[in-house]
Backbone as numpy.savetxt, mean C-alpha at the origin, in Angstrom:
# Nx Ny Nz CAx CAy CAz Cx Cy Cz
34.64 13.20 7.35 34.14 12.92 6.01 32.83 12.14 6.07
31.96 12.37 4.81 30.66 11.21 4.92 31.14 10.02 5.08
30.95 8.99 5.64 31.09 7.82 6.06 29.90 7.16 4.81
29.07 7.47 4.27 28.30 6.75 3.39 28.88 6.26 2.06
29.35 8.24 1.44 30.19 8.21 0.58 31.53 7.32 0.62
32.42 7.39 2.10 33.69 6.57 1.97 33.46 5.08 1.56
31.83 4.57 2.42 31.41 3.32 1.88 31.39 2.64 0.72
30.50 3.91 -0.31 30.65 3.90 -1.73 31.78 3.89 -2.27
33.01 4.39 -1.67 33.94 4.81 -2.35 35.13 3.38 -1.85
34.76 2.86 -1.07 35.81 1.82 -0.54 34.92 0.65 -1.32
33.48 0.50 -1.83 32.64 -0.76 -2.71 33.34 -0.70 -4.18
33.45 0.82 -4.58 33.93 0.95 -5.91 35.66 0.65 -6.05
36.28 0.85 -4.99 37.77 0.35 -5.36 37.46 -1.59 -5.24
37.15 -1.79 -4.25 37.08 -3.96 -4.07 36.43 -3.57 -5.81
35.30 -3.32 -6.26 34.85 -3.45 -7.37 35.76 -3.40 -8.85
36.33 -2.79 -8.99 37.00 -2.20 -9.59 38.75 -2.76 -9.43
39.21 -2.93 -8.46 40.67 -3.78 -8.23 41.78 -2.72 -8.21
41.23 -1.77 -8.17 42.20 -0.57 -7.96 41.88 0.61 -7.79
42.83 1.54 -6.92 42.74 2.81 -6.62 41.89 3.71 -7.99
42.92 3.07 -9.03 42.95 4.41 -9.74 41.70 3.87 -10.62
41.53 2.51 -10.74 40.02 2.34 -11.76 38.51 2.65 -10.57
39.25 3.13 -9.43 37.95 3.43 -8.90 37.89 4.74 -8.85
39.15 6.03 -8.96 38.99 7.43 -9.59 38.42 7.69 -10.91
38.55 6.32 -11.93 38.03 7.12 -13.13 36.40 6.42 -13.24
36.34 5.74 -12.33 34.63 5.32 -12.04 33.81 6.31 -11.69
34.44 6.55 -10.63 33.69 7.70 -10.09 34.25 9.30 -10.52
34.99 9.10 -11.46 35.32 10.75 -11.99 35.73 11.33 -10.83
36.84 10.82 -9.94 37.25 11.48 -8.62 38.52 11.70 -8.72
39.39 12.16 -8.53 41.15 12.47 -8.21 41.34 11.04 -7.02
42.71 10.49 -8.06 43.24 9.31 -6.73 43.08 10.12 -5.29
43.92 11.03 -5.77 44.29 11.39 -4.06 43.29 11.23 -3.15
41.60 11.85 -3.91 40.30 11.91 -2.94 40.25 10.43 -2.60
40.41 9.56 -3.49 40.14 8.29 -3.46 40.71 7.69 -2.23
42.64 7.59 -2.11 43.22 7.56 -1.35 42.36 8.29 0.16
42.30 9.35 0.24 41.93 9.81 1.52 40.67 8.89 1.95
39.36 8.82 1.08 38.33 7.89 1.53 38.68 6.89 2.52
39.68 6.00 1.30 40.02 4.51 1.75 40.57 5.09 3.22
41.10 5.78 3.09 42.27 5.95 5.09 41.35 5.66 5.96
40.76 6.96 5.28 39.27 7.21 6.35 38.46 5.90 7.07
38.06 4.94 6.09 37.56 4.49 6.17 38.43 3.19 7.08
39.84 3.12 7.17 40.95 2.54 7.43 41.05 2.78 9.12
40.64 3.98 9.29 41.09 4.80 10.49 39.62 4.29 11.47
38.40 4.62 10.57 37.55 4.26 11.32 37.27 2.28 11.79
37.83 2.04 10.96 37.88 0.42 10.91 38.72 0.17 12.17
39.83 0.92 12.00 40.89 0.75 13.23 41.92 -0.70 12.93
41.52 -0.87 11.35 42.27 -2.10 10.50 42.54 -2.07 8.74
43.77 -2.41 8.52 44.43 -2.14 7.57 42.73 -2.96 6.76
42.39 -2.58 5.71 41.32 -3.38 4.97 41.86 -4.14 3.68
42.85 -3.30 3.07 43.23 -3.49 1.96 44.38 -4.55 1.84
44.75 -5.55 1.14 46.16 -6.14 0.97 47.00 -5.26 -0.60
47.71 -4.30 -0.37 47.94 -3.60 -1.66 49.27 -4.43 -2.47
49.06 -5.13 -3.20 50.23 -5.59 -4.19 50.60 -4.85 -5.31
51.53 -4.93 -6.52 51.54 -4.00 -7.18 50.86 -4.29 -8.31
50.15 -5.68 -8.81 49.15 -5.69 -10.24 47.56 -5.10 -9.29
47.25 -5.40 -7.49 45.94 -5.65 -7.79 45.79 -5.29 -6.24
44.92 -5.06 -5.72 44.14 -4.69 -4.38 43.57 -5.87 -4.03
43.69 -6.87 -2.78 42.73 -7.71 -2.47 42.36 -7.74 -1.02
41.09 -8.05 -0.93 40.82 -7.78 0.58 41.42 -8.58 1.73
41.57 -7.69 3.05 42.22 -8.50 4.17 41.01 -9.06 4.41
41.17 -9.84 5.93 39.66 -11.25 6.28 38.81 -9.67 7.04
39.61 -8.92 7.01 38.67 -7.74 8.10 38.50 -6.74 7.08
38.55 -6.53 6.34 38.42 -5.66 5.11 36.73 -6.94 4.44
37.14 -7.78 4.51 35.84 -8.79 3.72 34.77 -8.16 4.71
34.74 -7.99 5.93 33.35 -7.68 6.97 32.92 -6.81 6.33
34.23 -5.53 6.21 33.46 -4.59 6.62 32.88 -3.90 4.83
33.51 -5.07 3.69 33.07 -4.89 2.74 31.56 -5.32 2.78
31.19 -6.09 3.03 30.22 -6.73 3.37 29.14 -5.71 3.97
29.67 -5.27 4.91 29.05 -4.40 5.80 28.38 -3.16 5.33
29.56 -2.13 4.06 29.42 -1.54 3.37 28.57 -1.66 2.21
28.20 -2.84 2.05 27.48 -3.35 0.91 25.94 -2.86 1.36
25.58 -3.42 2.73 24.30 -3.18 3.68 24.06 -1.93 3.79
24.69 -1.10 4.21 24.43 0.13 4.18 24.25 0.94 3.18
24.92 0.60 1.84 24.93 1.28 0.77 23.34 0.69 -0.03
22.69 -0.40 0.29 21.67 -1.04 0.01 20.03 -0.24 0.88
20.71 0.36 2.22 19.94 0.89 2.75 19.86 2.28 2.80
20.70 2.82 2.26 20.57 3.74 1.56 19.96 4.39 0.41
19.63 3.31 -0.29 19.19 3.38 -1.70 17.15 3.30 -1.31
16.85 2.72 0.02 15.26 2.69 -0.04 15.31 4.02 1.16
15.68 4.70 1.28 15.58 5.92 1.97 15.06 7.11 1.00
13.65 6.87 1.32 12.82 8.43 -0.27 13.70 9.71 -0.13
13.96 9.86 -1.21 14.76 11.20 -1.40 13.48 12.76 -1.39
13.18 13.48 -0.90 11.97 14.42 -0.63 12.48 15.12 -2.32
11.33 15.45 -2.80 11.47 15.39 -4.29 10.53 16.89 -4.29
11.62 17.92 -4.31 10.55 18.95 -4.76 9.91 19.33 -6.00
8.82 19.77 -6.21 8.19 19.95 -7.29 7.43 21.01 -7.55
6.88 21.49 -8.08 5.77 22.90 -8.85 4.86 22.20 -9.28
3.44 21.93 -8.46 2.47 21.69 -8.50 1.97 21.73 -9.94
2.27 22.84 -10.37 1.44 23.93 -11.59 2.51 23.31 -12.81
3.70 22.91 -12.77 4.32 22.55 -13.76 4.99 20.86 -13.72
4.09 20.16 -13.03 4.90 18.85 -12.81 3.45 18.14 -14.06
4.02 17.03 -14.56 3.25 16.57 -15.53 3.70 15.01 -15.67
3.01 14.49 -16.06 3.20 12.92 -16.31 2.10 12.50 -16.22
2.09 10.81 -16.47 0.79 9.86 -16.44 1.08 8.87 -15.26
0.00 8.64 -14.79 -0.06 7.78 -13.78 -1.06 6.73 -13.72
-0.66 5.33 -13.97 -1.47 4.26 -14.22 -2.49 3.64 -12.94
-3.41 3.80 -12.20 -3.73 3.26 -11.08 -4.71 2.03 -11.15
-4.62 1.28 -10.26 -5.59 0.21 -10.36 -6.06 0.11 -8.92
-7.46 -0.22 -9.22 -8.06 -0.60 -7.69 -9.59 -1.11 -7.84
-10.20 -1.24 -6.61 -11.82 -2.25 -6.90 -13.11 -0.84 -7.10
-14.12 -1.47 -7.76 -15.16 -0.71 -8.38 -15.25 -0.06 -6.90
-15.56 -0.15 -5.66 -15.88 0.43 -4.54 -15.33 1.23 -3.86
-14.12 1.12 -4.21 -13.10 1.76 -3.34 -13.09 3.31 -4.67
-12.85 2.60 -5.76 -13.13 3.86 -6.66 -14.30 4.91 -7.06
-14.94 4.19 -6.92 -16.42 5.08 -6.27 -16.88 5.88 -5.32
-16.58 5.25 -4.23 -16.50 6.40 -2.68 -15.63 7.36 -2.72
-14.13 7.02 -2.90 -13.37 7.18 -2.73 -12.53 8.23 -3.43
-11.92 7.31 -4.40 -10.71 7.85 -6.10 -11.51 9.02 -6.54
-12.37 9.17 -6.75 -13.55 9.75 -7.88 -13.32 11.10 -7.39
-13.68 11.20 -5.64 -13.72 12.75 -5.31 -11.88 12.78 -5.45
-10.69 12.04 -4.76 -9.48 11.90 -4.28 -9.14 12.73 -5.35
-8.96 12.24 -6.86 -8.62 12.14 -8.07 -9.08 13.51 -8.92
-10.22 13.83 -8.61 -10.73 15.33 -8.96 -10.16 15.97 -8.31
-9.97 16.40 -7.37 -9.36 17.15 -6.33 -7.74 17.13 -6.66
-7.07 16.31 -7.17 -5.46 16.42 -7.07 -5.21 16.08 -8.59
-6.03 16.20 -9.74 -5.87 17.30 -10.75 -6.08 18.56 -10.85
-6.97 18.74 -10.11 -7.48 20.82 -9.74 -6.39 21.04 -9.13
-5.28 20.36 -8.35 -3.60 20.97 -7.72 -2.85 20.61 -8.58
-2.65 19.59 -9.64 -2.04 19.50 -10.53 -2.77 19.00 -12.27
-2.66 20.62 -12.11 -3.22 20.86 -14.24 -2.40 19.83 -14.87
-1.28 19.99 -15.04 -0.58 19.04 -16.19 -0.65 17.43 -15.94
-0.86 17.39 -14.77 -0.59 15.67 -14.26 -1.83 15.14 -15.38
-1.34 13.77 -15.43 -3.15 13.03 -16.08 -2.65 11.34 -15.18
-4.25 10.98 -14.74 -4.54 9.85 -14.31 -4.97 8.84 -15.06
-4.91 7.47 -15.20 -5.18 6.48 -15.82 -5.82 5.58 -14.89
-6.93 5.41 -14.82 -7.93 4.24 -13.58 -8.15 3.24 -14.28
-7.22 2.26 -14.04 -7.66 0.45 -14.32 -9.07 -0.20 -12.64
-10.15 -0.06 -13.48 -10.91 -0.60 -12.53 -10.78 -1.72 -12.64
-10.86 -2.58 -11.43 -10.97 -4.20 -11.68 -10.86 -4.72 -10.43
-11.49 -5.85 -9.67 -11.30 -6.74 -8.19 -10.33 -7.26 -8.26
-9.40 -7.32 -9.51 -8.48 -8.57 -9.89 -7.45 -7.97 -8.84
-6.40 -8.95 -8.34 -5.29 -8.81 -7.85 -4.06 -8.78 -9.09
-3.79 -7.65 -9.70 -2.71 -7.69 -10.88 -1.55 -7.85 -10.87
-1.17 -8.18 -11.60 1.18 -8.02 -11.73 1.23 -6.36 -11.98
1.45 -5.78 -11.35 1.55 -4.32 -11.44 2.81 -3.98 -12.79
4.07 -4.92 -12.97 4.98 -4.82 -14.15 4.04 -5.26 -15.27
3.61 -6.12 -15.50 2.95 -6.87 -17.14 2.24 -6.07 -16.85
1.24 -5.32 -15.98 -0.10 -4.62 -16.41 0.59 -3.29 -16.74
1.82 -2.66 -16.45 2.08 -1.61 -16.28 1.70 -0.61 -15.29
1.30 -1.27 -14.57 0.52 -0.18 -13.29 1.40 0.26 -12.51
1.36 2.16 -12.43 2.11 2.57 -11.17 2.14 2.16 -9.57
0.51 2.18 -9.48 0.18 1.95 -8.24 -1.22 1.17 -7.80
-1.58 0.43 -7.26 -2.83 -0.31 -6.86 -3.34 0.15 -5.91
-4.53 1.03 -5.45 -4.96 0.58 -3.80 -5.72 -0.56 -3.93
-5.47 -1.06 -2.68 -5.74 -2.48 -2.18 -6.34 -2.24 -0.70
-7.43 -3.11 -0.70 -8.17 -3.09 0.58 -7.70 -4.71 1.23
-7.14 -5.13 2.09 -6.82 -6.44 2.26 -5.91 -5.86 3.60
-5.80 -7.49 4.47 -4.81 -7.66 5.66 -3.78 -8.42 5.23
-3.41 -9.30 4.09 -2.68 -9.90 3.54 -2.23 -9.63 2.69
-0.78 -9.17 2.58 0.18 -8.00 1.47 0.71 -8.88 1.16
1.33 -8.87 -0.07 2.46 -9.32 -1.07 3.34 -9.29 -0.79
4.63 -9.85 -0.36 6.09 -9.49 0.27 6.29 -8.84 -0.51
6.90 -8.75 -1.92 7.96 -8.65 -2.78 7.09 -7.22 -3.09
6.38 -6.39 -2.47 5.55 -4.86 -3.32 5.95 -4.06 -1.83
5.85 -3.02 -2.20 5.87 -1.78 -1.58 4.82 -1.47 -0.84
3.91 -1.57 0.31 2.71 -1.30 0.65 2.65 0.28 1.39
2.19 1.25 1.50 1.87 2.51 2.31 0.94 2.40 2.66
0.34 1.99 3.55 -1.23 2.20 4.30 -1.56 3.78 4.22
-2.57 3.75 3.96 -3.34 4.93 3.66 -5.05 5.16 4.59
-5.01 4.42 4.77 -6.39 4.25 5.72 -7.34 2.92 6.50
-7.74 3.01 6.65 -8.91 1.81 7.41 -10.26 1.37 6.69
-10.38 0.34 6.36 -11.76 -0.45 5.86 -12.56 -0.21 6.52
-13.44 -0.04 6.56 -14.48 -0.26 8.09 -15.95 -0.71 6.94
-16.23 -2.07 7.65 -17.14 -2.65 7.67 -18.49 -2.91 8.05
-19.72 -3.21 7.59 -20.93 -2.98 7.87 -21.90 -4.06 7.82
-22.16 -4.92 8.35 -23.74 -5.73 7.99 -24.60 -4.92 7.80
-25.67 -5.48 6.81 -26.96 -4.95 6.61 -27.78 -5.59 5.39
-28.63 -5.25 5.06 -30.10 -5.79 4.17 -31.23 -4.59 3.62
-31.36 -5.24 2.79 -32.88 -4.17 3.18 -34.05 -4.33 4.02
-35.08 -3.37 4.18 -36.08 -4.13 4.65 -37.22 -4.80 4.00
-37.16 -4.83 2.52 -38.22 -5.80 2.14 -37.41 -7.32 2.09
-35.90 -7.40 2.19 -35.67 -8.27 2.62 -35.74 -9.44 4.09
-35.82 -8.14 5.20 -35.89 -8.23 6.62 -37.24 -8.48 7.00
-38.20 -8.03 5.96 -39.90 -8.45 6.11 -40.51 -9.75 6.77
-40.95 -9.92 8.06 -41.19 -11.77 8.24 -39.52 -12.34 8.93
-38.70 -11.92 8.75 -37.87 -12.29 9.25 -37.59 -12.11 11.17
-36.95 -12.79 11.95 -36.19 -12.48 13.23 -35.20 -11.84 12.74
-34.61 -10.70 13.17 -33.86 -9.98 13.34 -32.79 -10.40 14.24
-31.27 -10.39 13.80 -30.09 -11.59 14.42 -29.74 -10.57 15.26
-29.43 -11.14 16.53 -29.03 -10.55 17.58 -27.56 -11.23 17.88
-26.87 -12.34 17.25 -25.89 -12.36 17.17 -24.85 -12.61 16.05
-23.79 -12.97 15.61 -23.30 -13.35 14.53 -23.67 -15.02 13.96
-24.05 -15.67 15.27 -24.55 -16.85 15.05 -25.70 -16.65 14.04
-26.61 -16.28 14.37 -27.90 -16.00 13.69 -27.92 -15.32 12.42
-26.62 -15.17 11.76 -26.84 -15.27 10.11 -26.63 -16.71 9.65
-26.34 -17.59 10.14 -26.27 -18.79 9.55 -27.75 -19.15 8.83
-29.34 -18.66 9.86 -30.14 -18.91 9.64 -30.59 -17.99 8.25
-29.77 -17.06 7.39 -30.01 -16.25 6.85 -29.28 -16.47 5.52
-29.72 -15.70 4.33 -29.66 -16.00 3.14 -28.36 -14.53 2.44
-27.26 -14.83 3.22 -26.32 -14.17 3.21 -25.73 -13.82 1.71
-25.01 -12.89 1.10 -24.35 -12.64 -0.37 -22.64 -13.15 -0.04
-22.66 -13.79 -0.35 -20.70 -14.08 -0.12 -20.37 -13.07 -1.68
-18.76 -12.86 -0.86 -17.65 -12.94 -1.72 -16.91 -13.38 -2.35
-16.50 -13.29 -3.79 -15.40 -14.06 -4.50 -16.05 -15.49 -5.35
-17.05 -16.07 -3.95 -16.56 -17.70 -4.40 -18.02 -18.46 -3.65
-18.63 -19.26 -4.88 -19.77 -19.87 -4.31 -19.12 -20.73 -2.99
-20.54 -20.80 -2.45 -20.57 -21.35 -1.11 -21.13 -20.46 -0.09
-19.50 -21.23 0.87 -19.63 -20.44 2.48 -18.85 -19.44 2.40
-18.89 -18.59 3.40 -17.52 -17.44 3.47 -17.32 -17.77 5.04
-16.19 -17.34 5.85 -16.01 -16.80 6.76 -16.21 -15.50 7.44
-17.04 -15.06 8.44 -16.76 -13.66 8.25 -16.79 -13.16 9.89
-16.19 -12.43 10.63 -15.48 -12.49 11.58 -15.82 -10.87 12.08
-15.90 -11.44 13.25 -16.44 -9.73 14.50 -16.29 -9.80 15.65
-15.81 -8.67 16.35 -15.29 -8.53 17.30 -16.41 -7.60 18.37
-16.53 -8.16 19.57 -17.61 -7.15 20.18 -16.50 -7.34 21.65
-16.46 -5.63 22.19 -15.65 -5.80 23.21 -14.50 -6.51 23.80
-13.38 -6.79 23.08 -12.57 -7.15 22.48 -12.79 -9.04 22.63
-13.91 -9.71 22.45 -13.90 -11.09 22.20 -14.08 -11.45 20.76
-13.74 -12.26 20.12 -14.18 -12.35 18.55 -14.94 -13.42 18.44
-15.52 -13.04 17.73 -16.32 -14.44 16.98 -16.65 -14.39 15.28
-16.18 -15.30 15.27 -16.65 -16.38 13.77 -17.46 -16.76 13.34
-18.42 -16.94 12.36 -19.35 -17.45 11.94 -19.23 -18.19 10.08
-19.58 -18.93 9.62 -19.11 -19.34 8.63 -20.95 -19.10 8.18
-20.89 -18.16 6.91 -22.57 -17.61 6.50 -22.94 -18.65 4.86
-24.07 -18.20 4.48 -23.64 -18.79 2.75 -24.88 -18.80 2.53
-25.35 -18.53 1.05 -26.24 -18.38 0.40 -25.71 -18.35 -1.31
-27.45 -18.19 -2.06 -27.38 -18.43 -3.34 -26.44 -17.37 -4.79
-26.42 -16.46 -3.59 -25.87 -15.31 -4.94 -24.27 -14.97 -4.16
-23.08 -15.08 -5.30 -22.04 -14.12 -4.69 -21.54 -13.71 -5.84
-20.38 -12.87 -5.75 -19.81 -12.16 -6.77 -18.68 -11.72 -6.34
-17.22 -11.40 -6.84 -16.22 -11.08 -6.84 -15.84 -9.31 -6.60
-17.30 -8.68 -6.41 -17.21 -7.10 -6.66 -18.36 -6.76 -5.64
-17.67 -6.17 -4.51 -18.78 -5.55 -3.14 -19.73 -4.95 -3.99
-19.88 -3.91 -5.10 -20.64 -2.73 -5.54 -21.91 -3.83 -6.43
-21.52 -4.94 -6.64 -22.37 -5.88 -7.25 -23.66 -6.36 -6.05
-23.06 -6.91 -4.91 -24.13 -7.47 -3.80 -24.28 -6.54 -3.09
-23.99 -5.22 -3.25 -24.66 -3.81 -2.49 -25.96 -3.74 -3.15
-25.42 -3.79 -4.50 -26.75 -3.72 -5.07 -28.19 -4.75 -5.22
-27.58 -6.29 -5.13 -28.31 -7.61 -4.54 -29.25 -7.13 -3.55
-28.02 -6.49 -1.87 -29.11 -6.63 -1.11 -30.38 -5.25 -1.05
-29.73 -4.58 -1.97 -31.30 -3.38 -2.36 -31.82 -3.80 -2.87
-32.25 -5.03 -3.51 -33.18 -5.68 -4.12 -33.73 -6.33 -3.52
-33.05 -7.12 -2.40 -33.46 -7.67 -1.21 -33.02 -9.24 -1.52
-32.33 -9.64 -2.11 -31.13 -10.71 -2.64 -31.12 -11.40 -1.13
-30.64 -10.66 -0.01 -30.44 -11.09 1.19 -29.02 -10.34 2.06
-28.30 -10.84 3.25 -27.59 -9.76 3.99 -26.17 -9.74 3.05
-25.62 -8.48 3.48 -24.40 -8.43 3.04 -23.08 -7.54 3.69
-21.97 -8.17 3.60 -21.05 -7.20 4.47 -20.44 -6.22 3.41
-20.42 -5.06 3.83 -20.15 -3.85 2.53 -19.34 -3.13 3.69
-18.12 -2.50 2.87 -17.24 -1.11 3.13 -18.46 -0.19 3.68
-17.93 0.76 4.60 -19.09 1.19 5.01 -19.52 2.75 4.19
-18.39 2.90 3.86 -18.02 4.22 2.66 -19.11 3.79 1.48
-19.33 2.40 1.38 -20.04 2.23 -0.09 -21.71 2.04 0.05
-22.22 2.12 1.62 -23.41 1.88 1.85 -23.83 3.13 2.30
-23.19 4.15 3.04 -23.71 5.04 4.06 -24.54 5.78 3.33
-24.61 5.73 2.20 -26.05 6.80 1.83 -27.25 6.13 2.01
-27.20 4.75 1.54 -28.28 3.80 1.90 -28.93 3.42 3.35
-27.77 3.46 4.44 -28.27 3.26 5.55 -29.24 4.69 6.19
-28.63 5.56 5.72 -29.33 6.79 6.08 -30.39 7.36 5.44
-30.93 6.65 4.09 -32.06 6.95 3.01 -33.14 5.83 4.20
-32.37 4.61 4.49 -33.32 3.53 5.01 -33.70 2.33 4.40
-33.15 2.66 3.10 -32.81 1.32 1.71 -32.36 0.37 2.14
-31.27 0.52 3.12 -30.55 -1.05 3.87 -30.91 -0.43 5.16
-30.87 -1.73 6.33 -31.10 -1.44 7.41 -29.75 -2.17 7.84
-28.63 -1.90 8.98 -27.72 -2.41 9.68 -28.06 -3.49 10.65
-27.34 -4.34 10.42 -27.54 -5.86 11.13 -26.39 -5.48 12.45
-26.80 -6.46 13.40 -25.48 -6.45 14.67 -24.57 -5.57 15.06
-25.39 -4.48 14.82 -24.80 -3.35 15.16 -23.54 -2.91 16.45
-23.53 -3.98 17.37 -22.65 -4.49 18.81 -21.86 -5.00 18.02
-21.70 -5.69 16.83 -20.51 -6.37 16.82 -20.05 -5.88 15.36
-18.47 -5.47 15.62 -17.93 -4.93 14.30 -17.06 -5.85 13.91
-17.25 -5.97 12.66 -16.92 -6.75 11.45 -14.93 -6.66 11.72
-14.28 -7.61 10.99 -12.33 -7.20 10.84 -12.57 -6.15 10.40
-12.28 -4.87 10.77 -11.18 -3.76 9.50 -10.71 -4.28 8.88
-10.26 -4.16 7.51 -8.98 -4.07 7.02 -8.43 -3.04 6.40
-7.14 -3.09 5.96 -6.15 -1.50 5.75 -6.80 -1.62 4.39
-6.81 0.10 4.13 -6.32 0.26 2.46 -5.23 0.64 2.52
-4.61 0.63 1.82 -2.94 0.68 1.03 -2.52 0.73 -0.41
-1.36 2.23 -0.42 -1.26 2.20 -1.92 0.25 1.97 -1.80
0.09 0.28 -3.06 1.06 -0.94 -3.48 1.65 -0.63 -4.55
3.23 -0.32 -4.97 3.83 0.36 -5.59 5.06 -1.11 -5.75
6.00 -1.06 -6.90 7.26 -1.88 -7.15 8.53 -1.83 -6.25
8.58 -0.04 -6.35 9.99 -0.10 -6.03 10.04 1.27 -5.16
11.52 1.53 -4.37 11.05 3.01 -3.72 12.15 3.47 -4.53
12.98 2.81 -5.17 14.02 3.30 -5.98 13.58 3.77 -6.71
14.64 4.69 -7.34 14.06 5.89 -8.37 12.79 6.39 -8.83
12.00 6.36 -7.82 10.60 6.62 -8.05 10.38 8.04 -8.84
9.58 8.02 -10.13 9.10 9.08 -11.08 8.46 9.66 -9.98
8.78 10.98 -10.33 7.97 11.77 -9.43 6.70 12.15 -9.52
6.19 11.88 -10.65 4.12 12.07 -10.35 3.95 10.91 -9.68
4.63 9.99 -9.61 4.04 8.84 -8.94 3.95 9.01 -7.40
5.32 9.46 -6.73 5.50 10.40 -5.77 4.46 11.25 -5.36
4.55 12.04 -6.32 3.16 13.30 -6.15 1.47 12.76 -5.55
1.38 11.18 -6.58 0.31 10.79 -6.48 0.24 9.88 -4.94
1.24 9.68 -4.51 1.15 8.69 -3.34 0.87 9.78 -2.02
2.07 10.65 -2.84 2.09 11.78 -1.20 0.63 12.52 -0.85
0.13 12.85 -2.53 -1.05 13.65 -2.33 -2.25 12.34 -1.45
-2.50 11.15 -1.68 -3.44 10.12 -1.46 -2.84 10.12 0.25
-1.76 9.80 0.40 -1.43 9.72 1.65 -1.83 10.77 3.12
-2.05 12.13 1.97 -2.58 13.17 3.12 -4.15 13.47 3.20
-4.62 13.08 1.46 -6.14 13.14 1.33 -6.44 12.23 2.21
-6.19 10.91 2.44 -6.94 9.83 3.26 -6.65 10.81 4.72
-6.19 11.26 5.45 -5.46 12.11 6.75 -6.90 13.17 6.85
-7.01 13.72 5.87 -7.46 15.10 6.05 -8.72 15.73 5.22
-8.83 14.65 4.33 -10.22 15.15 3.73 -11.41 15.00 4.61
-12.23 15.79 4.45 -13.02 16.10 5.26 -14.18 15.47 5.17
-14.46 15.09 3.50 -15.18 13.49 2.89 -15.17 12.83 3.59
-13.59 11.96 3.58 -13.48 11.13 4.11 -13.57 10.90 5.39
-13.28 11.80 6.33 -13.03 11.74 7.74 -14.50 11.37 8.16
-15.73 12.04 7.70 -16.79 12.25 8.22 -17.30 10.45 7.56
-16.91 9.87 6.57 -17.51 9.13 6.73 -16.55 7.62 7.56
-15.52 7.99 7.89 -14.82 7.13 8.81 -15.45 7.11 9.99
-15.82 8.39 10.30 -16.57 8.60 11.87 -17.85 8.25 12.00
-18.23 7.98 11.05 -19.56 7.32 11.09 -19.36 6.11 10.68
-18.53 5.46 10.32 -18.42 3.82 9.85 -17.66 3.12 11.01
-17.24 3.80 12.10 -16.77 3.33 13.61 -17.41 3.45 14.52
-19.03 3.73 14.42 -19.67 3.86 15.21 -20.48 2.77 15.56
């Protein structure tokens, strides 16, 4: 017999206090009920049950393996159920949130492309840097570019950050050109998030180094000081997805080219794996293989690891 089901079926009698209120729980015939419990009796290789005649209470070895049953029936429940669907007839809304940059390179082509496979589906794009409550905002799903996840969310990595120094050159005009990470200190760097300093961290041949940078302008949104340092604002570390047309026009020029910046993951951050709506499904599975296999994307990964 399933051993999952007998699990379920030996949680719902302790639950319930009896054989027969756990047949009409589960809409089952005692007898099936009865056989479960044996089963489950036989495999125990110990009586579980203490049977009196008002009530069922557990033996001290019946408590384990209730217990036990509890775990498994819990791990059962985050095991994705493969959810088939008809491309052409699956429909729903899907709320997404993520940063101006990532939705730009990225979502824009992702998102065109997996409505042209699914007509009826419709997308909803909350742009914003903010880190949201995905319940109060209502959001299905977030991508998130970060090395530091949320316990309590669902994360699927979906791809790799890859990072870039660079400037322009009417910024670089008169300047020494840094030959190490040290040598932006001497430089009029764009931070992130938060006046001041930033930290910002690179690895050349697997040694790392640190440098703590800082200057007059920052902002909470990469697509903001991309655009700073084309003005020539001063250096800046950018996704490399959000510069590569610039480095190759000649608009920005690449700084420290020997030493690459942290990666960090993108990842699409979801509530629950339980009962997951299936466009949401649709939308994770489809993102999960576009980041794999688009040909966009690949080409500009291979050039942002170089």
């Amino acid at each position: 017999m399933d051993r999952l089901k007998a699990a379920q079926v030996f949680i719902t009698i302790v639950e319930q206090g009896s054989l027969v209120g756990a047949a009409e729980k589960l809409d089952m015939s005692r007898a099936m009920v009865t056989r479960y419990l044996s089963e489950m009796e036989q495999w125990a290789g110990v009586r579980l049950l203490n049977r009196t005649t008002r009530r069922l209470s557990l033996t001290s070895a019946g408590e384990g393996v209730y217990q036990q049953s509890l775990q498994l029936n819990a791990i059962s429940q985050l095991v994705p159920v493969q959810q088939h669907h008809d491309a052409k007839e699956l429909s729903g809304l899907v709320r997404i949130s993520c940063s101006q940059s990532i939705a730009q390179s990225a979502l824009s082509v992702a998102m065109a492309e997996f409505l042209q496979q699914y007509p009826n589906m419709t997308i909803d794009m909350q742009i914003s840097n903010k880190s949201i409550n995905l319940i109060e905002e209502r959001i299905d799903l977030a991508i998130r570019i970060t090395n530091q996840l949320e316990p309590n969310l669902i994360a699927k990595p979906l791809s790799t950050c890859h990072s870039v120094i660079c400037a322009s050159p009417k910024f670089l005009t008169g300047k020494k050109m840094p030959t190490k990470p040290e040598d932006l200190v001497l430089l009029e760097c764009l931070t992130y998030s938060f006046f001041g300093r930033s930290i910002w961290r690179f690895e050349k041949q697997g040694e790392q180094h640190t440098v703590l940078v800082g200057g007059r302008l920052s902002a909470n949104e990469s697509v903001f000081l991309a655009q700073g340092a084309l003005n020539g604002a001063g250096v800046t570390m950018q996704p490399y997805y959000s510069v590569a047309e610039y480095l190759a026009s000649g608009e920005l020029i690449q700084l420290l080219p020997d030493y690459q910046p942290m990666p960090l993951g993108i990842y699409g951050v979801y509530t629950s794996r339980q009962k997951m709506p299936t466009p949401l499904r649709a939308v994770i599975d489809f993102l999960t293989d576009w980041f794999k296999t688009s040909p966009y994307w690949l080409a500009l990964m291979q050039q942002g690891r170089r």
